[in-house]
N, C-alpha and C positions, 0 to 999 in steps of 0.2 A: 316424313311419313305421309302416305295419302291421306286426307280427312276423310277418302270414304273407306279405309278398310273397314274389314267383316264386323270387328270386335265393338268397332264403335270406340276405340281410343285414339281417332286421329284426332285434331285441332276443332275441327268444326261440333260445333253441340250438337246433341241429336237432335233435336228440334227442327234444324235446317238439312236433315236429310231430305235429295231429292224422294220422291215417289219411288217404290221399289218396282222393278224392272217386268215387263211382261215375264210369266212360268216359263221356264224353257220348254221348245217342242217336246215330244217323247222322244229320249234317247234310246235306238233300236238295242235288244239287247244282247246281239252277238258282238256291239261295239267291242274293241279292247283300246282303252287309255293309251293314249301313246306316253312311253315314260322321258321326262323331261334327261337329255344327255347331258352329263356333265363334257367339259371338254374331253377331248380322245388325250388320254396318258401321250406322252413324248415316245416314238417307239426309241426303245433301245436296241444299238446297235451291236452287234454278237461278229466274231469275224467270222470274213466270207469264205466259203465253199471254195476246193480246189479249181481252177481254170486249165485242166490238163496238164499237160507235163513239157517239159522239153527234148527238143530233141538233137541241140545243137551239139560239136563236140565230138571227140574221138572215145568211141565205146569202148571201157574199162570192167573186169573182173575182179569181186571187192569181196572181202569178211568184215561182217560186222557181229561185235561183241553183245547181237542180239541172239535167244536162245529160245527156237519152238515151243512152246506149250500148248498142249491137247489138254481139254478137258470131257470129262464122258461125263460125269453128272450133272447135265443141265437143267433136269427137272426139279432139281431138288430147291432147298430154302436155307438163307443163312437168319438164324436168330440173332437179334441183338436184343442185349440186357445191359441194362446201366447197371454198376457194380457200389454201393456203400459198404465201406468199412468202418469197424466203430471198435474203440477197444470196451472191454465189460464194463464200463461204468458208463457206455454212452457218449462218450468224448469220440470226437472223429477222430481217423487216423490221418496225422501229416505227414509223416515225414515219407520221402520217398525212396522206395526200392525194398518196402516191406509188401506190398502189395500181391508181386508174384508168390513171393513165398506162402503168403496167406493163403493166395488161393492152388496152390501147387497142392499145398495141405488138403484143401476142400477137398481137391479130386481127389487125392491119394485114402480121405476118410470116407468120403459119402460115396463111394463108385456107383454103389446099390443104387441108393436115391436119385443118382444123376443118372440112373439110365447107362451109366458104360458110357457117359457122353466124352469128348475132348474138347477141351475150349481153345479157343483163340483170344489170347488176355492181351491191352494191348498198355498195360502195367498202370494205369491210370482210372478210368470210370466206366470204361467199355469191355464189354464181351462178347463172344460170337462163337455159335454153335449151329452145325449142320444138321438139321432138324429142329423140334422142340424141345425143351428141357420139360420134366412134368412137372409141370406148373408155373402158372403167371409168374408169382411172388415166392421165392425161396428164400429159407434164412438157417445157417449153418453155423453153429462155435467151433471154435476150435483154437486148440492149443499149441504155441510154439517156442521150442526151447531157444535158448541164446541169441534176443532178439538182437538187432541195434536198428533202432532206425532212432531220427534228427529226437523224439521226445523223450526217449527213457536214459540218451549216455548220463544226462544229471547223475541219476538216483541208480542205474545201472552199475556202477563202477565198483567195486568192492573196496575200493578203497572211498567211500562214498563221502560225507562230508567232513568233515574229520576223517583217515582211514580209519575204521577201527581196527581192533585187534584178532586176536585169531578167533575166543569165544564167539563172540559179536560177530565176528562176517560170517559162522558156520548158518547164526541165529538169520540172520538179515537174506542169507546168498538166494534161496528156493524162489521168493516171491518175485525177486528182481532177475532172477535169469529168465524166466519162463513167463509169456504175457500170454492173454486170452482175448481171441480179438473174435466179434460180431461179423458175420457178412451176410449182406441183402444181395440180390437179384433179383429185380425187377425187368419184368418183361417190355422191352421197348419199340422196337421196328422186326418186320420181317422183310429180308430181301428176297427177290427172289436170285437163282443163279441164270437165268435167262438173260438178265441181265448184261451179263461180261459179255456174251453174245453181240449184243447192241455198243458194246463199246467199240467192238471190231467194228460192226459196220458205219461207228461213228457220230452213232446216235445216241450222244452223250447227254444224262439226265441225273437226277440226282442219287436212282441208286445205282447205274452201272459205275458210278463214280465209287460209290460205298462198298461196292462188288467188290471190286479192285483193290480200296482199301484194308478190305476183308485179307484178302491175298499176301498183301503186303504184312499185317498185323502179325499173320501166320508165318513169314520170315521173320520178322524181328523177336519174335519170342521163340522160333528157332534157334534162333543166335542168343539170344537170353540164357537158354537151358544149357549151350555150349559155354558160359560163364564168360560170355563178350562183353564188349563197354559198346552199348548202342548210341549214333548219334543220329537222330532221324533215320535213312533206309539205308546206314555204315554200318559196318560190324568189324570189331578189333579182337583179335586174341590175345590170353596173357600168354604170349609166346615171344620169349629176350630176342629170338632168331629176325621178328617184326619191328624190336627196336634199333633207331641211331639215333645217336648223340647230336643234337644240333648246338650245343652251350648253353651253359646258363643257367642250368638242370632241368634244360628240359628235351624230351626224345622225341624222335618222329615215331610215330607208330604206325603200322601198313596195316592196312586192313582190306577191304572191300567194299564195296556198294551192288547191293543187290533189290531191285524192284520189275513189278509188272507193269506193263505199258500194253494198250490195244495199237497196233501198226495197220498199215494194209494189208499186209500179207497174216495178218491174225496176230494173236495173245501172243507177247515174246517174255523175257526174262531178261533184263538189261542187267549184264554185270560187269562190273569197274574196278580197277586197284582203287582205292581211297585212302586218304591219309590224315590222319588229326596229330595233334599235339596231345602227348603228357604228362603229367610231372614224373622226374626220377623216383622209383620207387626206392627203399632204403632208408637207413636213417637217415631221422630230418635232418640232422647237422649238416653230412654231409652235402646233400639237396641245399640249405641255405648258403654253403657255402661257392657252392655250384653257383645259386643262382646270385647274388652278390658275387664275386669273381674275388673273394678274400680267402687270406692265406689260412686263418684261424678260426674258431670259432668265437675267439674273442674281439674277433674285429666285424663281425656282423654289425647291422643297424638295423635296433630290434623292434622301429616303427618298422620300419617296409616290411621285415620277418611277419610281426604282427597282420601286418593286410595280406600279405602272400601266402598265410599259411590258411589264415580263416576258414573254414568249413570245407579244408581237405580232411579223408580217413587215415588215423593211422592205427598200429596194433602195438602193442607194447609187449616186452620179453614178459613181463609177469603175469600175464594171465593170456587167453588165446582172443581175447576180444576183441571186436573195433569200436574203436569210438571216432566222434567226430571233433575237432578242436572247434573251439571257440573264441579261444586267446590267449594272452601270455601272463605270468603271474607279473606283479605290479615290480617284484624284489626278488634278488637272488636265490635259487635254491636253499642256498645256507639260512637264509633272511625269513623268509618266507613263512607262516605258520599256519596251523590250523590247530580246530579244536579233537584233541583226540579221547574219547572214553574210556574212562578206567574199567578193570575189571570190577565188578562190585561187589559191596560189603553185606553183611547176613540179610539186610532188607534189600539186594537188590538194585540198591539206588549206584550210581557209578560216578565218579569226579570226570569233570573234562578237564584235560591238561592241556596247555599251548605248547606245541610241538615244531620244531622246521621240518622241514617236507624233508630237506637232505639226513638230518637225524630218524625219523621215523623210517626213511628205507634203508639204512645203513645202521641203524641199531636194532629197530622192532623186525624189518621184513630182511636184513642181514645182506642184504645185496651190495656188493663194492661199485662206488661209483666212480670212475675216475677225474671225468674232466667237469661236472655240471653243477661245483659246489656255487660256481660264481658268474652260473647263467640265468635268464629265467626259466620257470616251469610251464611247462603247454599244459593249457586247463582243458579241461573236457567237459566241465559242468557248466551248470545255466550259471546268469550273472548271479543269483541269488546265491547259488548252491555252487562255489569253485570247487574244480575237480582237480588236482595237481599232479603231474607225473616229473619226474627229473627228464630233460631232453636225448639224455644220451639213452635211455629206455624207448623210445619213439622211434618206430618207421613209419614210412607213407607205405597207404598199401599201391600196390600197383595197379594201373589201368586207371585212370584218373587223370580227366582232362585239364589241359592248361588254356585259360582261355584268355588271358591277360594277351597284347598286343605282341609283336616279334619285333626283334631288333631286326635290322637291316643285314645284319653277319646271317644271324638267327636263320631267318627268311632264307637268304641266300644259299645257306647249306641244307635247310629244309626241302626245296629243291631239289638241289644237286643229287640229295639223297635221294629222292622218292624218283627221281627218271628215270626210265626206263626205255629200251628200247625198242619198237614193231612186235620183233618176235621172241622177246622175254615178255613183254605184259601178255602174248597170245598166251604162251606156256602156263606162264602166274593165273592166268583166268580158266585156265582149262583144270588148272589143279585145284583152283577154289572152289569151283564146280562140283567136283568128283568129292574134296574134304566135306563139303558143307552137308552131300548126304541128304539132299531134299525127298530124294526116296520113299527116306525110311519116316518121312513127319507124318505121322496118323490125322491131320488135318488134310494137309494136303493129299493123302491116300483117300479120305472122303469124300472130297471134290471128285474126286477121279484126275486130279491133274499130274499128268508128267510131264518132265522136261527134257527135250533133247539134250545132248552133250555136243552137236556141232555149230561151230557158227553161223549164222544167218548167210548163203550167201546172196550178193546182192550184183547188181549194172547198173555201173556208175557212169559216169562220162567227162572227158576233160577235155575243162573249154579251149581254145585259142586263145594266149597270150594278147592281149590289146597293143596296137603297136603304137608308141610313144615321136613325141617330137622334144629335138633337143635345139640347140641354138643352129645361125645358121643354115635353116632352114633343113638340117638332117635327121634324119627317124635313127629310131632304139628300135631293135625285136627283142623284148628281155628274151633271155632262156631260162628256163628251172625258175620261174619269178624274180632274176635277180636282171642287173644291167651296172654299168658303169661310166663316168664321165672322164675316164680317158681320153684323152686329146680331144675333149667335145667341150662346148661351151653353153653355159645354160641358156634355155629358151627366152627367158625377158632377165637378163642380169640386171640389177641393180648397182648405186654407186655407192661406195664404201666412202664421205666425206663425212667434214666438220663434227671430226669425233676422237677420244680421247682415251686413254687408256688409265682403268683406275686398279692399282692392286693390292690386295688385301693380304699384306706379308706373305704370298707366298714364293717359293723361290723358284727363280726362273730370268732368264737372261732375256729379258722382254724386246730390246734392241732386235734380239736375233729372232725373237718369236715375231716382231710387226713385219721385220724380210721375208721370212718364209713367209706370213700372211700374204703380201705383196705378190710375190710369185704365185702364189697359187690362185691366187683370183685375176689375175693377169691373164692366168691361161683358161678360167672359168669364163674369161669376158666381164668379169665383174671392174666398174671404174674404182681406182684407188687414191686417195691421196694419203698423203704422209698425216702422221695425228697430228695435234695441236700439240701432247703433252704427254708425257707419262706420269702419274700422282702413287708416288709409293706411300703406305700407309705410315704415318708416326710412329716409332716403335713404342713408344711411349702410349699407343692407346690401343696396344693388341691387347692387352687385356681389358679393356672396357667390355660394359656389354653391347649386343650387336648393335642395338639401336645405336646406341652413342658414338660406335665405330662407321655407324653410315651417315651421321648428321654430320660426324670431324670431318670426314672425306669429302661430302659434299658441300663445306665449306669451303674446303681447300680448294676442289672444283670450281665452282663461283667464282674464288677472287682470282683466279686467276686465268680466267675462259674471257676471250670478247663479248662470246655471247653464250646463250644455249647450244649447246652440242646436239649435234641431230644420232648421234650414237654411242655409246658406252660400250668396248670391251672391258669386262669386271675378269680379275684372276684371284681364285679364290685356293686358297690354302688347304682345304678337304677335298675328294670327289664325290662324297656322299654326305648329306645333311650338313651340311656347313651353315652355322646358325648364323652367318652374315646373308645367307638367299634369300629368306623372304623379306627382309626388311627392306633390302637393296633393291628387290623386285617393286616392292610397294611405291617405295621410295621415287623410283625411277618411272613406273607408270600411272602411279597413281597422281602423287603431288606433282613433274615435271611433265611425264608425257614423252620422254623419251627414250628411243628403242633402247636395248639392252641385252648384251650377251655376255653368261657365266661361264669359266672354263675352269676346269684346275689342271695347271700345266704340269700332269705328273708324266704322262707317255704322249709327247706332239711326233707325229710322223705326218706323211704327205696324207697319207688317210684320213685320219684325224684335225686334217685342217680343211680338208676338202669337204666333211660334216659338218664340222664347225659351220662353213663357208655356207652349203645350203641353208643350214640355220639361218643366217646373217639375212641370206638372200630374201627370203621368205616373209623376216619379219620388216625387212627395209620396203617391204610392195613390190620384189620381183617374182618370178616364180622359176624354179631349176626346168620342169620335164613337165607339160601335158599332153594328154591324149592326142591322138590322130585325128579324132572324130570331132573333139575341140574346138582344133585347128579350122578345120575344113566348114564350119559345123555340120555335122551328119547324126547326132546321134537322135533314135527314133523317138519321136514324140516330146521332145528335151529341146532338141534346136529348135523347133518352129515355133513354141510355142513358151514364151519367157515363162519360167520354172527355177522355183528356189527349195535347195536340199538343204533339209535341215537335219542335225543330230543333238541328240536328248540324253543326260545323263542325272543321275544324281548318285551322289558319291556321300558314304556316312564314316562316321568315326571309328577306328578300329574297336576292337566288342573290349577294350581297358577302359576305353574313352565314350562311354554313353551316352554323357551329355553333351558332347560339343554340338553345333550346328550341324546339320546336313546341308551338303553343297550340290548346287544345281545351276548346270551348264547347256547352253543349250547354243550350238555351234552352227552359222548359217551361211549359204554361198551366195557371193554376190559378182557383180561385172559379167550376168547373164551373155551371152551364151556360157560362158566358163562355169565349171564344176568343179575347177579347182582349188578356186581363193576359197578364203572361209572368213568369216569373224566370229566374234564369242561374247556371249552377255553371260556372267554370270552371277547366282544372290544365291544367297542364308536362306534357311529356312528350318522349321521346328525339326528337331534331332531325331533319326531316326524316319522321315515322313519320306517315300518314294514317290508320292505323286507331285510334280513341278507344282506349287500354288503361287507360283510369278508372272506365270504365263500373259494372263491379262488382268490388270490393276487399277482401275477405274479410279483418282482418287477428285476428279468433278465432274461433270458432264462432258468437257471437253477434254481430259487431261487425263492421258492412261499413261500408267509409268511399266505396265508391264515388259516383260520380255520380246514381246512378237512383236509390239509395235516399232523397240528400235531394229529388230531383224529386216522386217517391212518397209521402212521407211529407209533404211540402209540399203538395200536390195534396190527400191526404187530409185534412188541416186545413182548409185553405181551403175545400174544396168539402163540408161538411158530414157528415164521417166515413165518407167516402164512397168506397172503390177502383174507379180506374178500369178499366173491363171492356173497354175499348177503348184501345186506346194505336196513334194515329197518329203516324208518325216524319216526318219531312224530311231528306235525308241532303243536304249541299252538298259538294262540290268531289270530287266520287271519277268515276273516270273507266268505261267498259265494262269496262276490264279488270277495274275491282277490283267488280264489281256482287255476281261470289260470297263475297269477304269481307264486305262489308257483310251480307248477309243469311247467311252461314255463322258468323260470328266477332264479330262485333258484333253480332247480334239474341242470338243465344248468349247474350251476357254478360248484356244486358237480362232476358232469360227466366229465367238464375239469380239476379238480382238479385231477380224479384219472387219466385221459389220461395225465398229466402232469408228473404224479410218474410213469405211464408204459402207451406209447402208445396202448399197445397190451391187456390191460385189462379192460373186460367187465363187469363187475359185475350186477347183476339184483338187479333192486330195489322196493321196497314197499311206498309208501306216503302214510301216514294219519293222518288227521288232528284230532284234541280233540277239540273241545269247551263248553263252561262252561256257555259261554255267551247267551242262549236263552232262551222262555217265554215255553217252552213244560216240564211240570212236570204230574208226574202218581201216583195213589192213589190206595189204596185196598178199594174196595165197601162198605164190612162191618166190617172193619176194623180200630181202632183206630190209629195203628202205620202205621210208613214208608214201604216203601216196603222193603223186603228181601235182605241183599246184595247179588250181585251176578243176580239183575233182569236185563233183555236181552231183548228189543226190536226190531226188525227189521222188523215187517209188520206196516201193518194199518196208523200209523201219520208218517213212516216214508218215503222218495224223492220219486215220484212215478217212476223216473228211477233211479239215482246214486245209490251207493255203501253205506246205512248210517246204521248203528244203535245206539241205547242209550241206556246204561250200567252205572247201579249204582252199583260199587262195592264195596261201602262203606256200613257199617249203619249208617242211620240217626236219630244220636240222638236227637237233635233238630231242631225246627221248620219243614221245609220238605225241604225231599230230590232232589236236583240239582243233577237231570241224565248227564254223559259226553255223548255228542252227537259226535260219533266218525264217520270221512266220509272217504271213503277209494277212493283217487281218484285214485292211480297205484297201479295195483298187477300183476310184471313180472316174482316172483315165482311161481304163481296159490298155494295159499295156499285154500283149502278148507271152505267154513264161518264157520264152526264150528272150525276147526283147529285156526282161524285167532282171532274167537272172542274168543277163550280160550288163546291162546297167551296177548289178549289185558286185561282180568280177571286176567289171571296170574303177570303179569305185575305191577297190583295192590296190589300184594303180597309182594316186595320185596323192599319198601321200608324202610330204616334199620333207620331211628329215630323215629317210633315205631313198639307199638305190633299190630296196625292193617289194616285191605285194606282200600288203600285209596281212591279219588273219581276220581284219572286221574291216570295213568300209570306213575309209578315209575321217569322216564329221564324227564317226560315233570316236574315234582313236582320238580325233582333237578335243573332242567335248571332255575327255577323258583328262586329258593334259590341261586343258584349263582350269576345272575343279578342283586341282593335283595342285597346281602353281598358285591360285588363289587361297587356297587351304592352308597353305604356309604364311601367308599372311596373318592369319587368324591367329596363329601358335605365340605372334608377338603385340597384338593387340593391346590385350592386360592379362599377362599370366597371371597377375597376383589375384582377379577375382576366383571368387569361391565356385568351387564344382557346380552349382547350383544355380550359378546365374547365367547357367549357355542357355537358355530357352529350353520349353520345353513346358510340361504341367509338374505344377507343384501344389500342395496343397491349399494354396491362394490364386490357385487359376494359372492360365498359360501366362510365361514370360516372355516379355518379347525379346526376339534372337538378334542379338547382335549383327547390324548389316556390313558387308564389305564397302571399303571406297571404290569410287566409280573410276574409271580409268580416264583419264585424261582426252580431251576429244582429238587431239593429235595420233595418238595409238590406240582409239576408243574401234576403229575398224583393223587394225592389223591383224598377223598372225605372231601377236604375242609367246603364243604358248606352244608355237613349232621349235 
């Protein structure tokens, strides 16, 4: 500290203060103080503005599943009120889906007091009203028969803790059917509706965003009052006509997805088939037998029954109620007791008797039970308070989601079920349109909004096919997206040597399958030699577990190889999950380093070897097919100027599995000029988290172990010592909301990653993001098939400011086509729209595990497979640790996530994961 400050508490004694300073002049007194600036805040970056449109391409005539909306009351004002609910003693209200009903009541009691208002409830803490309600703070009681929400099944149940008897329940029934719940309204924001206005024009701010949401709140409690199961902006009817069976006991449900969106061309109405999962309605037996795949109800396993049922609705034949379960009795129906109250004697006072639950419904309430003497009983009551019903009395109600993971069958038929074709999904949306009756919502009658009933139409445009180089020095024109290597040989084949054939009991006449190999890479140009060996697995260790079944093999391998093998064909007994893949995989790239290819020889044709075959090719450093522009190099602003494309994924656990790690891949091209090698880093990270936190890793001053740095330093080898000046991204799976972390927090990290390899380098970047994930699909008019690959949208349904458009550069051969909606929020090259959207079409050209374009650019599709193939990894790690310990926050702070092994520096650049 100075010894002269003001205070006189620096070091030096007062004593030895200089002389105090001449008075300062007169300060004039129009002065104004200049105020001292802290630093200027960092600007944050927001994505950029459209750069025109294009215009390349043969001009197409489109429908899109977008629907007009006019609104006439723009002057007006949407009220927002937080909403408290409280039952008469003051206790909140939890449980949820009592909420509407509550306030359904309000209206229907207070119309007077509310002014004739309608609200827009959006089942939770919010409300919204077209005008003002009179008055700030309102507060209303009111009374509702036959509750059930999550707090009162305990005590609700007539058969309550002990059942009692019939005096007794007449005594008890009044107070506990009929609750009396408190609701506040407090007055919270006013929007105004000029608003939705500014969203059209794109000038999005926080309330045309609320505007919107307004709108949307107004459909879902739409669909609420039609007695749907709402999941975000879905809506499902209880209509059996909506269900299919996918196994298991559980159905697909069809619904719809209905929201508003601001476009360029104005306010539209996006609606979609949609489809969720869930549970079989019906008794639960049958449901658990469904979903266990057992013949009885005595062969159930009544842990998993106990997790699977937990906090589903069901009703029971003896009363018209729902409740919600809890859990299972400890002991069989027969077994099982409670206490039950006597009737009582002259004072009133009454004995508890210890009763079985199967005696008490079969003596006192006389109901025959058949099968449930010798199962558990579904409880319905709090732990304190068991609530017991016999199981053969229990249904699930219907319309209740299942949200546990899908098997692979599951999945698969989930699918098959819900596609649809062009022009069945037009029909199916033009009828959900017309059912849903937005007409007649006295909400949206105050807006003044209506909705057309025709599709959006739109002018599309389809690009030119990119034309291809194959071996040989001869071009591909795909057609309709697709091509084939017919009598053509791939462009850089590879050598198929010093490699060995291992198989994992599956059956198959291997002799004959390494001939056909032979042959067919022969005429790919790929070099061949004969294997060293074939290693059939010991019969004796098919039943081990996996691990143990890849350590025996790879023993056997060893003692009997000269040396390391530079390739593995693996033949694996399953085609789908076969729990020898990921160990084998590990195994192979992680500890050895060398390449590896899985097949299960259920159907080998010439097709099927010639996949295979690219596979091979791709991960041995050849490549099958690239671009013309490649070749030559021509492609604009790409050839000249060394540039590496990168793809960004992160992939989370299915919603059974919450706590596993999140996996994050991030797939980058190297051997500049080329765009079509790839390699892939990918790491763990805390479960659930979508932003990359790998990216850059600083762990000394000199030593970053992040991601970018091996992408960069990779790139720089390969591509001739050469930093890339250009660094284009791919972002997958991040939603609008998260657009400014990606370009705030993640380009961030990238940009000190490269300032960490060289203070003094700038490189320009490009962001843009692919999503897969929305309800906007496009149709040809009079046309039965999908659109064209190669169709390019960028007017009419798309941001009516940002950078977006939608590109299917696939064909859709089945059901309809999922356009990628690609959003460009940075372009510090100024690539031209035509130059950029032909880059992002080409792109879809070059990936090498087949012959055709696919629906998202090349890096994002591999990042995708990496994440995919490392993730199995992880399944055999330590199954045995506890749920708890994948990372994640616990109530002792974050755990740290288990990291993956790093791959071997032999295949640490391949295309493993093609």
């Amino acid at each position: 500290m100075d010894p002269h400050d003001e205070n006189g508490n620096g070091n030096g004694s007062a004593e030895a203060l200089p002389p105090p300073p001449p008075p300062p002049a007169e300060i004039p007194p129009d002065v104004v103080p200049i105020k001292a600036e802290p630093d200027p805040p960092k600007k944050k970056r927001v994505p950029m503005a459209r750069r025109g449109s294009g215009t390349k391409g043969q001009k197409i005539q489109l429908l899109s599943n977008h629907f007009k909306v006019n609104i006439t009351n723009v002057d007006g004002h949407f009220f927002h009120y937080s909403v408290n609910l409280m039952y008469e003693d003051g206790r909140p209200v939890e449980g949820k889906g009592v909420g509407r009903k509550v306030l359904d009541r309000v209206q229907e009691t207070y119309d007077t007091e509310l002014a004739g208002k309608h609200f827009a409830y959006d089942g939770e803490k919010s409300l919204f009203t077209v005008g003002a309600l009179p008055g700030k703070k309102l507060e209303f009681t009111v009374v509702l028969e036959d509750v059930t929400s999550a707090r009162n099944n305990g005590n609700a149940s007539p058969e309550g803790r002990g059942s009692p008897n019939e005096s007794d329940r007449k005594r008890v029934r009044r107070p506990f059917q009929s609750k009396t719940f408190k609701v506040e309204l407090s007055f919270a924001a006013k929007i105004p509706m000029q608003a939705i206005s500014n969203v059209i024009r794109g000038q999005e701010n926080e309330n045309s965003m609320e505007a919107l949401r307004v709108l949307d709140i107004i459909l879902r409690q739409h669909a609420a009052k039609q007695g749907c199961l709402l999941v975000r902006q879905s809506f499902f009817h209880n209509d059996p006509k909506n269900f299919a069976d996918v196994g298991g006991g559980v159905l697909g449900c069809r619904g719809f997805h209905s929201s508003f969106r601001g476009t360029q061309s104005g306010l539209s109405l996006n609606i979609d088939v949609s489809t969720t999962m869930i549970v079989q309605p019906g008794p639960v037996v049958d449901f658990l037998i469904a979903n266990q795949n057992v013949r009885d109800p005595y062969s159930i396993d009544w842990n998993k029954a106990k997790r699977m049922l937990k906090n589903l609705r069901i009703k029971t034949t003896t009363s018209n109620q729902e409740f919600k379960i809890t859990g299972l009795s400890e002991k069989p129906c027969r077994e099982q007791t409670f206490s039950l109250k006597q009737r009582g004697n002259e004072n009133g006072e009454g004995e508890a008797l210890e009763v079985t639950v199967y005696d008490y419904f079969v003596n006192n309430r006389k109901i025959e039970l058949r099968y449930s003497a010798d199962l558990p009983c579904i409880n319905v009551g709090k732990p304190k308070r068991p609530t017991f019903f016999p199981l053969e009395l229990c249904s699930l109600v219907s319309l209740q989601r299942y949200t546990k993971s899908l098997s692979g069958l599951q999945r698969a038929s989930l699918v098959e079920k819900s596609r649809q074709k062009p022009q069945e999904r037009m029909s199916v949306l033009s009828h959900a349109l017309k059912v849903s009756n937005y007409d007649a919502e006295p909400m949206l009658r105050e807006c003044g909004v209506t909705i057309s009933s025709a599709f959006t139409q739109i002018n599309g445009r389809v690009l030119p096919a990119p034309k291809l180089k194959c071996g040989k020095g001869e071009d591909f024109f795909p057609r309709n997206g697709r091509w084939n290597f017919n009598n053509k040989q791939l462009v850089q084949p590879s050598k198929i040597e010093r490699w060995a054939v291992v198989n994992f009991s599956a059956r198959c006449d291997t002799r004959g399958l390494v001939r056909d190999l032979e042959k067919c890479a022969n005429m790919k140009g790929i070099g061949f030699e004969a294997p060293f060996d074939v290693f059939e697995e010991n019969p004796s260790n098919r039943r081990a577990p996996p691990l143990v079944r890849v350590e025996k093999m790879f023993e056997d391998v060893q003692s009997k190889l000269p040396g390391a093998p530079k390739f593995l064909l693996c033949l694996l007994p399953e085609r789908k999950n076969c729990e020898v893949y990921g160990p084998w995989k590990k195994k192979c790239l992680a500890d050895f380093g060398i390449v590896t290819q899985c097949m299960a020889p259920t159907r080998v044709n010439d097709q099927y070897l010639t996949n295979l075959l690219l596979k091979i090719n791709a991960k041995l450093g050849g490549l099958n097919s690239m671009l013309a522009v490649e070749h030559t190099p021509s492609i604009p602003l790409i050839s000249k100027v060394p540039t590496i494309i990168l793809g960004m994924d992160v992939s989370h656990g299915s919603p059974g599995h919450s706590d596993v790690p999140s996996i994050a891949a991030v797939v980058s091209s190297r051997e500049w000029p080329l765009i079509s090698r790839y390699r892939a880093s990918v790491r763990t990270q805390s479960p659930k988290v979508e932003m990359i936190d790998n990216l850059f890793k600083p762990v000394s001053d000199t030593e970053d172990e992040g991601i970018m740095r091996e992408a960069l330093l990779d790139f720089y080898v390969s591509s001739g010592k050469r930093k890339p000046e250009h660094i284009i991204i791919f972002r997958d799976g991040v939603s609008e909301s998260q657009f400014n972390q990606v370009l705030n927090i993640e380009l961030d990290k990238i940009i000190e990653a490269c300032k960490f390899l060289d203070e003094k380098w700038n490189p320009k970047f490009v962001v843009i993001v692919a999503q897969k994930n929305h309800h906007t699909k496009f149709f040809q008019p009079n046309a039965p098939e999908n659109v064209p690959p190669g169709t390019i949208i960028d007017n009419s349904v798309c941001h009516p400011r940002t950078y977006d458009f939608y590109l299917c550069a696939h064909a859709g051969m089945i059901g309809t086509t999922r356009p990628t909606h690609y959003h460009v929020l940075l372009d510090e090259v100024g690539f031209s729209p035509d130059d950029l959207q032909d880059l992002v079409h080409s792109l879809s050209y070059v990936y090498q595990r087949s012959t055709t374009a696919i629906s998202v650019v090349a890096p994002v599709c591999y990042a995708h497979l990496a994440a995919t193939q490392m993730s199995q990894w992880m399944k055999f790690e330590d199954t045995s640790e506890t749920s708890s310990s994948h990372g994640g926050v616990t109530s002792a702070g974050s755990v740290p996530v288990p990291q993956l092994p790093r791959l071997q520096e032999g295949v640490a650049s391949s295309m493993f994961f093609c």
